[in-house]
C-alpha positions in Angstrom: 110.2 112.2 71.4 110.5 113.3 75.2 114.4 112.4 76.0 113.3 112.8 79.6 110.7 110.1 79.4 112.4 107.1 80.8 114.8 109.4 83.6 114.5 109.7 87.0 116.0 113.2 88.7 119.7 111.9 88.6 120.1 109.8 85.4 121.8 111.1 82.4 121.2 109.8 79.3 124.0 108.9 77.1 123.4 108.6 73.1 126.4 106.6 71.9 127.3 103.5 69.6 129.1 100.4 71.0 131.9 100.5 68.0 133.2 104.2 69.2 136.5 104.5 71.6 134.8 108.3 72.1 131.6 106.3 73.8 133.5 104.0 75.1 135.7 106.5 77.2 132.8 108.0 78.1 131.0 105.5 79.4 134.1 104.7 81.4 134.2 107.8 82.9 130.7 107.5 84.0 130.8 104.1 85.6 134.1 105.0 87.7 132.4 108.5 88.6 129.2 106.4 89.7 127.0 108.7 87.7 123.7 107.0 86.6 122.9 106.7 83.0 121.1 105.5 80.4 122.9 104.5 76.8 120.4 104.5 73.9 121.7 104.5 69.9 121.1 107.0 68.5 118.1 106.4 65.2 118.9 108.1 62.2 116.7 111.0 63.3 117.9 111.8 66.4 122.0 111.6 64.8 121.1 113.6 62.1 118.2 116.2 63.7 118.4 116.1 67.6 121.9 115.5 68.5 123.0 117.9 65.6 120.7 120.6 67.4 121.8 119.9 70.8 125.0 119.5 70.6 126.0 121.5 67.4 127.5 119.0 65.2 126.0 115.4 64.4 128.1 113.3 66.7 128.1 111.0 69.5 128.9 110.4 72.2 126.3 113.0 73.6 125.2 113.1 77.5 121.7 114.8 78.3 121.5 115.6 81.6 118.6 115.2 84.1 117.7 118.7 83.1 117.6 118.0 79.8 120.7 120.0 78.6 
């Protein structure tokens, strides 16, 4: 799956779950700082395989950037 798929050259993507304070101050943080994103839930796959490869640990919240870091 191509995270990059459905962003344009300034929108972040944010993988996080509604039920989290962590997402939730994140997306906070966003929205004040006027940073475009997109919030997707994380499947199973991408908790335990992507995320855990991007980010080091199987976690969320976790922000791609445009650039796909």
């Amino acid at each position: 799956m191509n995270d990059n798929a459905c962003q344009d050259d300034k929108t972040h993507l944010l993988y996080a779950v509604q039920c989290s304070w962590f997402s939730a101050k994140v997306r906070s943080h966003l929205i004040h700082k006027r940073i475009p994103y997109i919030e997707k839930m994380p499947t199973f796959w991408q908790y335990k395989v992507t995320l855990a490869r991007k980010a080091g640990s199987a976690a969320v919240p976790v922000i791609v950037t445009p650039d796909g870091q």
